[in-house]
DRENPA-3360 file (N, C-alpha, C; in nm, 2 decimals, always signed):
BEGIN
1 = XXXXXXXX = -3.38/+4.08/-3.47/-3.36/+3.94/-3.44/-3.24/+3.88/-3.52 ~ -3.19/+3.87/-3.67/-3.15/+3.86/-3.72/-3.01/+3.93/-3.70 ~ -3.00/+4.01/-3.63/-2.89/+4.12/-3.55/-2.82/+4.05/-3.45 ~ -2.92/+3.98/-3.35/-2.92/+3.93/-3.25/-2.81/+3.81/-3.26 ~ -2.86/+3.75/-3.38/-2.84/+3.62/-3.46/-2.71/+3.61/-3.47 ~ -2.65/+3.71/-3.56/-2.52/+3.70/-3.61/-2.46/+3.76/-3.52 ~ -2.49/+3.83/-3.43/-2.39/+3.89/-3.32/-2.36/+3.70/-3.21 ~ -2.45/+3.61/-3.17/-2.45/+3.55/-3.11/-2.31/+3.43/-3.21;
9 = XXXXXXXX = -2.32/+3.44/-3.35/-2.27/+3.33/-3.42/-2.16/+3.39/-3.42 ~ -2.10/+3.53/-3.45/-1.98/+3.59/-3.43/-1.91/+3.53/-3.27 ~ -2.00/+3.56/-3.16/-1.93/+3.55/-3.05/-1.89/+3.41/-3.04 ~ -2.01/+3.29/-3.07/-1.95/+3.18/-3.06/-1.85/+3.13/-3.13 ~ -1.79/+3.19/-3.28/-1.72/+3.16/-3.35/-1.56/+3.21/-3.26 ~ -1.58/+3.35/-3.24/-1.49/+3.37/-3.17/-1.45/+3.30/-3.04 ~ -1.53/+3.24/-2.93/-1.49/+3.16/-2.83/-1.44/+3.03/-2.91 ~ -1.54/+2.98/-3.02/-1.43/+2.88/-3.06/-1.28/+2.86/-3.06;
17 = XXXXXXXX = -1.26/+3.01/-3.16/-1.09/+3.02/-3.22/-1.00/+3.01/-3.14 ~ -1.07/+3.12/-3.01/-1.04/+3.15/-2.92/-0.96/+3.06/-2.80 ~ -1.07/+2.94/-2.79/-1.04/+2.81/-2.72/-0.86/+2.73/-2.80 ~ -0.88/+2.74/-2.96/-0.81/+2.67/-2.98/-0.66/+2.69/-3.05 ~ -0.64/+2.82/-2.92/-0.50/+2.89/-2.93/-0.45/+2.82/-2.83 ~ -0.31/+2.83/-2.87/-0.21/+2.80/-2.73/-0.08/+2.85/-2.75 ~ -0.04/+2.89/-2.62/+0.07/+2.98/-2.65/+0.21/+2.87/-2.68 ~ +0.32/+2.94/-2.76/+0.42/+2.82/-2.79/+0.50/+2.84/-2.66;
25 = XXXXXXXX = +0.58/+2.69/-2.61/+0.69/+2.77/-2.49/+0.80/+2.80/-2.54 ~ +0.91/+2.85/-2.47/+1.06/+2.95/-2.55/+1.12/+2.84/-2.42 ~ +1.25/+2.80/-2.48/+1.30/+2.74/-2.40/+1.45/+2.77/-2.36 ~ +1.51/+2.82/-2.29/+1.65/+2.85/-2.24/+1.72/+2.77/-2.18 ~ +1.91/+2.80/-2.19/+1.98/+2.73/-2.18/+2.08/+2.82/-2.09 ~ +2.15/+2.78/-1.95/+2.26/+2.91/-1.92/+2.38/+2.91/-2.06 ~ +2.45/+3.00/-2.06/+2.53/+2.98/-2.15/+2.70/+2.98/-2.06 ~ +2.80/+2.91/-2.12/+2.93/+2.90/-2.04/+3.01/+3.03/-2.03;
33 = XXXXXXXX = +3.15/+3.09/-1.93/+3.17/+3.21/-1.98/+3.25/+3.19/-2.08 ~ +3.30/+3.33/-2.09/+3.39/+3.34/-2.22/+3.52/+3.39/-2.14 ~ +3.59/+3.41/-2.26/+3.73/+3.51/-2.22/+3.68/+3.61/-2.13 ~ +3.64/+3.68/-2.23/+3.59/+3.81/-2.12/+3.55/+3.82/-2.03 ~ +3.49/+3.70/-1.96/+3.42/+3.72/-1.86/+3.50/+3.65/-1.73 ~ +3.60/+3.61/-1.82/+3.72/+3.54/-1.68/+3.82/+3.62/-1.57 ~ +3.80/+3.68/-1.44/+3.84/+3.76/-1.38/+4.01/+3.70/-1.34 ~ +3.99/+3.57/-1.33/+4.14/+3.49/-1.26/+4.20/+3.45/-1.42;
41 = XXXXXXXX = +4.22/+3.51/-1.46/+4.33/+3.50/-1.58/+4.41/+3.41/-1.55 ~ +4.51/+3.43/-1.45/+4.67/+3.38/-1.45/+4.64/+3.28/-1.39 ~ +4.55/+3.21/-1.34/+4.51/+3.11/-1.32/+4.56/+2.99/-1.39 ~ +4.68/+2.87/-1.35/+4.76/+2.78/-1.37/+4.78/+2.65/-1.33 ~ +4.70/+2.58/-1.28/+4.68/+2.49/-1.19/+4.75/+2.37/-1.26 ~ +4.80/+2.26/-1.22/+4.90/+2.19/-1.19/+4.81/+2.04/-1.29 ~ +4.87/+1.96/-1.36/+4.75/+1.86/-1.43/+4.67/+1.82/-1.38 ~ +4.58/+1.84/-1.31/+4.44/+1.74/-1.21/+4.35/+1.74/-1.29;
49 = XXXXXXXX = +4.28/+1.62/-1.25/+4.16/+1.58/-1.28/+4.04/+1.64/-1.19 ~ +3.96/+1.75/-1.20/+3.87/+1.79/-1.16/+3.71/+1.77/-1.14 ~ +3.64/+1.69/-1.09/+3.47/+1.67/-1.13/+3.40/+1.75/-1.05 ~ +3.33/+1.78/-1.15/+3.20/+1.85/-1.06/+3.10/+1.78/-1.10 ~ +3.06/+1.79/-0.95/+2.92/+1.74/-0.91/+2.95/+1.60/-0.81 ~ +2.84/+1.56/-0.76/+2.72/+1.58/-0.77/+2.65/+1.77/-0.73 ~ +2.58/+1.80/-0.78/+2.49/+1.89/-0.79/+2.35/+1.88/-0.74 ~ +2.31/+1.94/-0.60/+2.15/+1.97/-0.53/+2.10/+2.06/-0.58;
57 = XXXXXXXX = +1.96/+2.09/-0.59/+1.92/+2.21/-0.59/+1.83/+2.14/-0.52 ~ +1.73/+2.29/-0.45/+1.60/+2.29/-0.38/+1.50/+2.24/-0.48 ~ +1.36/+2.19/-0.37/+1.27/+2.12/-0.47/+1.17/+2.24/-0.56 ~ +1.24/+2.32/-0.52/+1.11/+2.45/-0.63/+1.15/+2.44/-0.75 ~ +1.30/+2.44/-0.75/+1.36/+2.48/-0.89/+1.36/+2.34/-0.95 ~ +1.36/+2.22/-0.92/+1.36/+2.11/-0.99/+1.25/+2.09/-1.05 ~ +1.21/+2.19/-1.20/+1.12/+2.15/-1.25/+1.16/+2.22/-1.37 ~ +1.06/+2.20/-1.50/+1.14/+2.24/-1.64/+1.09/+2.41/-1.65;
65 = XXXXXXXX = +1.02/+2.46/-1.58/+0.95/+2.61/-1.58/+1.07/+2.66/-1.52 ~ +1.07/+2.82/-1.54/+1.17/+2.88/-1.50/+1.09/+2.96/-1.33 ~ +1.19/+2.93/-1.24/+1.09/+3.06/-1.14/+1.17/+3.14/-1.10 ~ +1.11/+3.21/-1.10/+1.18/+3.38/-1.04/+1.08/+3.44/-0.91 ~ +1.10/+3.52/-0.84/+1.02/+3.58/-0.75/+0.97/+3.72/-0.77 ~ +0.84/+3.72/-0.68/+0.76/+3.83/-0.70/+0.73/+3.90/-0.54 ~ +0.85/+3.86/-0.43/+0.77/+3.92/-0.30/+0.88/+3.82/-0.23 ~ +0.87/+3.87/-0.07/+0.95/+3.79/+0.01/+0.90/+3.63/+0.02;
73 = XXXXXXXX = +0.78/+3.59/+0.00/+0.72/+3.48/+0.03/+0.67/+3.39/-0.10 ~ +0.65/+3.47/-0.22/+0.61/+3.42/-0.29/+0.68/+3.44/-0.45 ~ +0.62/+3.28/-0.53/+0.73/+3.32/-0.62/+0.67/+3.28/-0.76 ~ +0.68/+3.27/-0.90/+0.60/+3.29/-1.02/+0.71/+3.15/-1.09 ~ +0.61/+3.09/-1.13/+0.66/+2.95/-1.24/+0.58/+2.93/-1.37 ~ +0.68/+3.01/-1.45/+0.66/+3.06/-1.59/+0.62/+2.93/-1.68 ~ +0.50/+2.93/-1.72/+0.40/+2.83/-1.77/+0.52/+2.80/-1.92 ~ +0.55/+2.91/-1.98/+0.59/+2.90/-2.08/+0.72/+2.96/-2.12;
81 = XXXXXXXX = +0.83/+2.99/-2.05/+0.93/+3.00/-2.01/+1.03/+2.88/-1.94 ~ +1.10/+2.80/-2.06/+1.15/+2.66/-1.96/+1.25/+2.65/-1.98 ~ +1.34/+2.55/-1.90/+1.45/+2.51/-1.92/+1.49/+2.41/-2.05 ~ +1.58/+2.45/-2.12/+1.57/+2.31/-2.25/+1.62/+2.21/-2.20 ~ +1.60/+2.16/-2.05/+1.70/+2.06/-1.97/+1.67/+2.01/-1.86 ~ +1.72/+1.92/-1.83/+1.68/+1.91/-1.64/+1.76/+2.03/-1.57 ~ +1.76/+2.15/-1.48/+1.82/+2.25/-1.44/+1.93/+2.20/-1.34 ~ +1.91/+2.09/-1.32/+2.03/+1.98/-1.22/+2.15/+1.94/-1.30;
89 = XXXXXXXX = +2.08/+1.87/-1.42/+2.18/+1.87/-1.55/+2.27/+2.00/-1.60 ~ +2.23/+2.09/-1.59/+2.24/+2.26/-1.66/+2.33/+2.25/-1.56 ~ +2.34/+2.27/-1.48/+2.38/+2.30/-1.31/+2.51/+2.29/-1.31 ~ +2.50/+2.10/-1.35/+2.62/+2.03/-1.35/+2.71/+2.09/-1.45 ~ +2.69/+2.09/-1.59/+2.78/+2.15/-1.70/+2.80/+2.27/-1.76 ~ +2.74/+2.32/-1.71/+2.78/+2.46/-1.72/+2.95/+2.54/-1.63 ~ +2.91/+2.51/-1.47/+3.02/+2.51/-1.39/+3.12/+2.43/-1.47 ~ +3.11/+2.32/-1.50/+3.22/+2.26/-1.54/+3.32/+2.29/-1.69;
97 = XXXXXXXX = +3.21/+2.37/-1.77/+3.24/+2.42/-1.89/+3.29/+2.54/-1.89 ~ +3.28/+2.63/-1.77/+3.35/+2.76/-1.73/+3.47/+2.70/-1.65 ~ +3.47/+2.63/-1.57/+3.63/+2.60/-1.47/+3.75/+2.49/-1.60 ~ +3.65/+2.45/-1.72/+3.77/+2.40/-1.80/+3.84/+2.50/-1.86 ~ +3.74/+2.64/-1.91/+3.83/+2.76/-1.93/+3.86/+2.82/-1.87 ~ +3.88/+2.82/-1.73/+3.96/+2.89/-1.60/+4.07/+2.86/-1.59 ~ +4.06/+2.67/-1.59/+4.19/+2.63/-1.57/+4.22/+2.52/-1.68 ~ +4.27/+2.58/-1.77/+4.35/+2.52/-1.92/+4.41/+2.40/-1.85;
105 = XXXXXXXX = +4.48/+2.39/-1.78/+4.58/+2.31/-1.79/+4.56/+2.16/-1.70 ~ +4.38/+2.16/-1.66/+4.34/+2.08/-1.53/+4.22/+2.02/-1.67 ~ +4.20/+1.88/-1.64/+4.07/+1.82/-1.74/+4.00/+1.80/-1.64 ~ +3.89/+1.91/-1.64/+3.73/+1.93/-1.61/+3.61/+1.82/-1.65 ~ +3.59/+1.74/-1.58/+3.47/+1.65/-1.66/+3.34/+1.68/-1.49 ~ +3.18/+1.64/-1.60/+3.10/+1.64/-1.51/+3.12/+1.52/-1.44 ~ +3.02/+1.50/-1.32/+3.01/+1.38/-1.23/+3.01/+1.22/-1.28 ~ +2.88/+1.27/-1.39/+2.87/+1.11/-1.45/+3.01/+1.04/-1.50;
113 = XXXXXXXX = +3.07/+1.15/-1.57/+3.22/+1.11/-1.64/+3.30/+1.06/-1.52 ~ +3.34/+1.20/-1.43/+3.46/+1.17/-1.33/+3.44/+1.09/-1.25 ~ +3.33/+1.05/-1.21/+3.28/+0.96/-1.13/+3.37/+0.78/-1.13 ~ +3.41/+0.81/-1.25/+3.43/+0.67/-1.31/+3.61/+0.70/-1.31 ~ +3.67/+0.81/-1.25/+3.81/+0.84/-1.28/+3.84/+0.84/-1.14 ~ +4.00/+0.83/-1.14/+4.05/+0.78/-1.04/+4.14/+0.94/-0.98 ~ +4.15/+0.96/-0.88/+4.26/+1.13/-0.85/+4.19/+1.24/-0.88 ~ +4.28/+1.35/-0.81/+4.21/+1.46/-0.85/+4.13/+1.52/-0.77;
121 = XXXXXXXX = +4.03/+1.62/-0.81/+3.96/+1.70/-0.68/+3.83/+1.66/-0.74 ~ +3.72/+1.69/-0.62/+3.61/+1.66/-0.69/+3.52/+1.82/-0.61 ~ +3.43/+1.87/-0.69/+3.39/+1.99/-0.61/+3.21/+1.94/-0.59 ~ +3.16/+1.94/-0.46/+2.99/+1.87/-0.48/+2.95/+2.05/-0.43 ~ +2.86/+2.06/-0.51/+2.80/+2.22/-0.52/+2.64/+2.18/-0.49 ~ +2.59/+2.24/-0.36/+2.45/+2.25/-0.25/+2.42/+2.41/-0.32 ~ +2.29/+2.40/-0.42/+2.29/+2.53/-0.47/+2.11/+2.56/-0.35 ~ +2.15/+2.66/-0.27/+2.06/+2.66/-0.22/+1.94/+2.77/-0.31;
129 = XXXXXXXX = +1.98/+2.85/-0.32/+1.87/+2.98/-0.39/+1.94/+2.99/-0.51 ~ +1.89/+3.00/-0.66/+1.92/+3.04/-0.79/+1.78/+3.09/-0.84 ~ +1.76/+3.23/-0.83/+1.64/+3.29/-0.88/+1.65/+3.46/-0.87 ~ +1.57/+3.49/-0.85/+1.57/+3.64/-0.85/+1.43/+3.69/-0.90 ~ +1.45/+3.81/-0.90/+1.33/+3.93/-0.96/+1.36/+4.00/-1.10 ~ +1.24/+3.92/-1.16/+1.26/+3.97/-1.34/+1.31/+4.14/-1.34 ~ +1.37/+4.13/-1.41/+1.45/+4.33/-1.46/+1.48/+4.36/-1.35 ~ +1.50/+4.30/-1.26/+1.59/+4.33/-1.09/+1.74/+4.30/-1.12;
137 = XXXXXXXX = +1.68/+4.18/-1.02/+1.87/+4.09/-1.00/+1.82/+3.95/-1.00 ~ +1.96/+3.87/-1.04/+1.95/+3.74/-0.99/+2.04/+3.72/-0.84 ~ +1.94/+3.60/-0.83/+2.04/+3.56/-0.66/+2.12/+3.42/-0.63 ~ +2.20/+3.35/-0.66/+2.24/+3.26/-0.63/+2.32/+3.25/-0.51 ~ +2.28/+3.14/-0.47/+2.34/+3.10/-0.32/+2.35/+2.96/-0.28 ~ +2.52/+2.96/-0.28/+2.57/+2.78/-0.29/+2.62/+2.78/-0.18 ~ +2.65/+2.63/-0.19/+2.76/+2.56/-0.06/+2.78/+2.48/-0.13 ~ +2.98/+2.48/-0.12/+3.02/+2.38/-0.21/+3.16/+2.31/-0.12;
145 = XXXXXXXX = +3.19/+2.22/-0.15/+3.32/+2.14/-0.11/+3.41/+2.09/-0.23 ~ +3.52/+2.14/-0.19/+3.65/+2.05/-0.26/+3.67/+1.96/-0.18 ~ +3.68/+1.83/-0.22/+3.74/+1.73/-0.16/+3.83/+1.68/-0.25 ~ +3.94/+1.59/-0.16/+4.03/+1.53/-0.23/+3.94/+1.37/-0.27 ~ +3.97/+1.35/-0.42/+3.85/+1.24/-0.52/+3.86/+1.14/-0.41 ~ +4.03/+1.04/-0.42/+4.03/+0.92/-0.38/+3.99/+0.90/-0.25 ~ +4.04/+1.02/-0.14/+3.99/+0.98/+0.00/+3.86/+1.01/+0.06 ~ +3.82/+1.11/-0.03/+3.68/+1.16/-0.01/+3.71/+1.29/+0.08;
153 = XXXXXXXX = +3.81/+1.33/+0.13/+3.88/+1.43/+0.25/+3.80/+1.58/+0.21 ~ +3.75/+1.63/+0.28/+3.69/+1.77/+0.24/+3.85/+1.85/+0.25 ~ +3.89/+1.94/+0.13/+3.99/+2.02/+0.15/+3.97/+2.21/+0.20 ~ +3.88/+2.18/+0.15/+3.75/+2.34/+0.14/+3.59/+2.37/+0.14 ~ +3.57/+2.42/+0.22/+3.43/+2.41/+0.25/+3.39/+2.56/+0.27 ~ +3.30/+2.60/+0.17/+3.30/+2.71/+0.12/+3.10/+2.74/+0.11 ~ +3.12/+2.90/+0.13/+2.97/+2.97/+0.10/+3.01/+3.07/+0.04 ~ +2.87/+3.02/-0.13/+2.90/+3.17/-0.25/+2.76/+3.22/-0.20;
161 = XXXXXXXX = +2.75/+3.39/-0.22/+2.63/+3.44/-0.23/+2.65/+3.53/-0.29 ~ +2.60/+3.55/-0.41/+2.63/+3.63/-0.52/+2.46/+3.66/-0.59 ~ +2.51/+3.82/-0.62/+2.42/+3.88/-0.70/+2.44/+3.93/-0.83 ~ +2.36/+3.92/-0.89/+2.41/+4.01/-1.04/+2.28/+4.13/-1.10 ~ +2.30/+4.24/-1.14/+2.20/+4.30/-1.17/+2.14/+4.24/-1.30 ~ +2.01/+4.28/-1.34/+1.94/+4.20/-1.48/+1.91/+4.36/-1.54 ~ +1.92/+4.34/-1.66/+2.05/+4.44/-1.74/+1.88/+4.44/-1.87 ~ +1.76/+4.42/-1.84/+1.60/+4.42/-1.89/+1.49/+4.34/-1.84;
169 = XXXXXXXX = +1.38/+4.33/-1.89/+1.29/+4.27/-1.81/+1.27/+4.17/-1.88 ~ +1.30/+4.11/-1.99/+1.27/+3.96/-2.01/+1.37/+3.84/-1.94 ~ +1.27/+3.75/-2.03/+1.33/+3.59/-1.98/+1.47/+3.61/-2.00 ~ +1.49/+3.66/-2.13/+1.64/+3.65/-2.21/+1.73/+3.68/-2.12 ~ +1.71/+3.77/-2.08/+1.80/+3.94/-2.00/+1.77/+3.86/-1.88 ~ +1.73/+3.75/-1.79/+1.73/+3.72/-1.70/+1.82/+3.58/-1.69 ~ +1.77/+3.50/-1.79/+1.86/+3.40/-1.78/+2.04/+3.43/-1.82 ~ +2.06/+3.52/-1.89/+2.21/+3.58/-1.88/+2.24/+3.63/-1.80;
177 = XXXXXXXX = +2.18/+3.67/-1.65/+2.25/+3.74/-1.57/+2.23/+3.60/-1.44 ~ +2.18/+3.49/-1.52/+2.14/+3.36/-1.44/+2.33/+3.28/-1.44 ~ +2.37/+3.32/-1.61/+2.47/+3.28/-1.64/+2.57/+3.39/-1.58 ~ +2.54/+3.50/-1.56/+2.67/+3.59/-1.53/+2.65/+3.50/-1.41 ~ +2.60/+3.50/-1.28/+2.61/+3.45/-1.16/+2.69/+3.29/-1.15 ~ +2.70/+3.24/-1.24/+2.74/+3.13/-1.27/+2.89/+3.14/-1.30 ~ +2.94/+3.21/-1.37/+3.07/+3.28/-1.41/+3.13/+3.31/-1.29 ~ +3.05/+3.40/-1.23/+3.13/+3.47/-1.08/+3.12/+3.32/-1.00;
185 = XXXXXXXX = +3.06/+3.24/-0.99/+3.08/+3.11/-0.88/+3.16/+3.03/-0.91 ~ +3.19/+3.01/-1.05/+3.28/+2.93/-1.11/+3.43/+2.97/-1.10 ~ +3.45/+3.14/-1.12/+3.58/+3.22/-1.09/+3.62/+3.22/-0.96 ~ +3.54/+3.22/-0.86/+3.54/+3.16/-0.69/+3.63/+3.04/-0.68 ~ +3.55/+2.95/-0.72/+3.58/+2.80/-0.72/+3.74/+2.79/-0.79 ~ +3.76/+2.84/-0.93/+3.89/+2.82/-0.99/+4.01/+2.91/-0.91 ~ +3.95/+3.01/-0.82/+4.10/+3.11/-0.70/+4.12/+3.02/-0.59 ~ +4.03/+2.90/-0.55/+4.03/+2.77/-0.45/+4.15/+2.70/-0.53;
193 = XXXX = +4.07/+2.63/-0.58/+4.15/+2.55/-0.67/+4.30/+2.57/-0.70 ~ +4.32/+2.68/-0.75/+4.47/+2.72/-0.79/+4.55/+2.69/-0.67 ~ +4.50/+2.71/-0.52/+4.57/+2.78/-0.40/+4.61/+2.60/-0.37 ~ +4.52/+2.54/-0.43/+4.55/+2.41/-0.37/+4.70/+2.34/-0.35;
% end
């Protein structure tokens, strides 16, 4: 009985502890490219004022979890895996922080800023798919427009669909290849631009 006893006080002690764990969340950020990662080098564009954004995404991804997919139909929203951001926000400045190093000689501001500026191009980016399969690939898939700012004139109307392989199986190793995909859409966008 006494056996009984302590085996029963052990277990309850354990469901207590047990109860009053929680896991911490890890929170990620895309990161902007670098030199290295700039394919249009000689890229020279003329003084413009460039904005990006406004910025769509689908209603899955508009939340602070990260999701990725697990199947043609269905998809996983990582309880403890998040965005340190609104992913709309991220969206917005990241592209813009890669096309200021694309094109040196053009001043890159996000929406909220440009919004308020006069000339120049403005690029609005429809991100339809940004996800993929953990230690697979990522998939992003935009529609975006250059328009001329003042008249609102679409100059370019464009579809990215770009893949990148994921280079391990964590979050880490996924959200960098979230950012390689970003890089390649952004180097897209700055071979537009230049031709302008």
């Amino acid at each position: 009985m006494k056996k009984l006893t302590a085996l029963s006080m052990l277990s309850i002690l354990f469901i207590i502890t047990g109860c009053g764990y929680s896991q911490s969340s890890r929170f990620y950020m895309l990161s902007p490219a670098s030199l290295k990662d700039i394919q249009s080098a000689e890229i020279s564009s003329g003084k413009d004022t460039i904005t990006v954004g406004p910025v769509t995404i689908p209603v899955v991804l508009n939340r602070p979890q990260i999701v990725s997919l697990t199947g043609n139909n269905s998809v996983t929203i990582s309880e403890y895996d998040r965005w340190a951001g609104s992913l709309c926000y991220i969206l917005n400045t990241t592209p813009t922080e890669n096309l200021s190093i694309m094109l040196p000689s053009c001043t890159v501001v996000p929406y909220e800023l440009g919004r308020r500026l006069e000339g120049g191009y403005q690029i609005v980016l429809d991100v339809q798919q940004f996800d993929g399969v953990m230690g697979k690939k990522v998939v992003l898939k935009a529609g975006w427009v250059v328009l001329k700012k003042d008249t609102k004139t679409p100059l370019i109307v464009k579809k990215s669909d770009i893949e990148v392989d994921v280079k391990g199986v964590g979050y880490d190793d996924f959200v960098a290849s979230m950012s390689n995909a970003l890089v390649k859409l952004s180097n897209e966008i700055a071979g537009v631009i230049n031709q302008l």
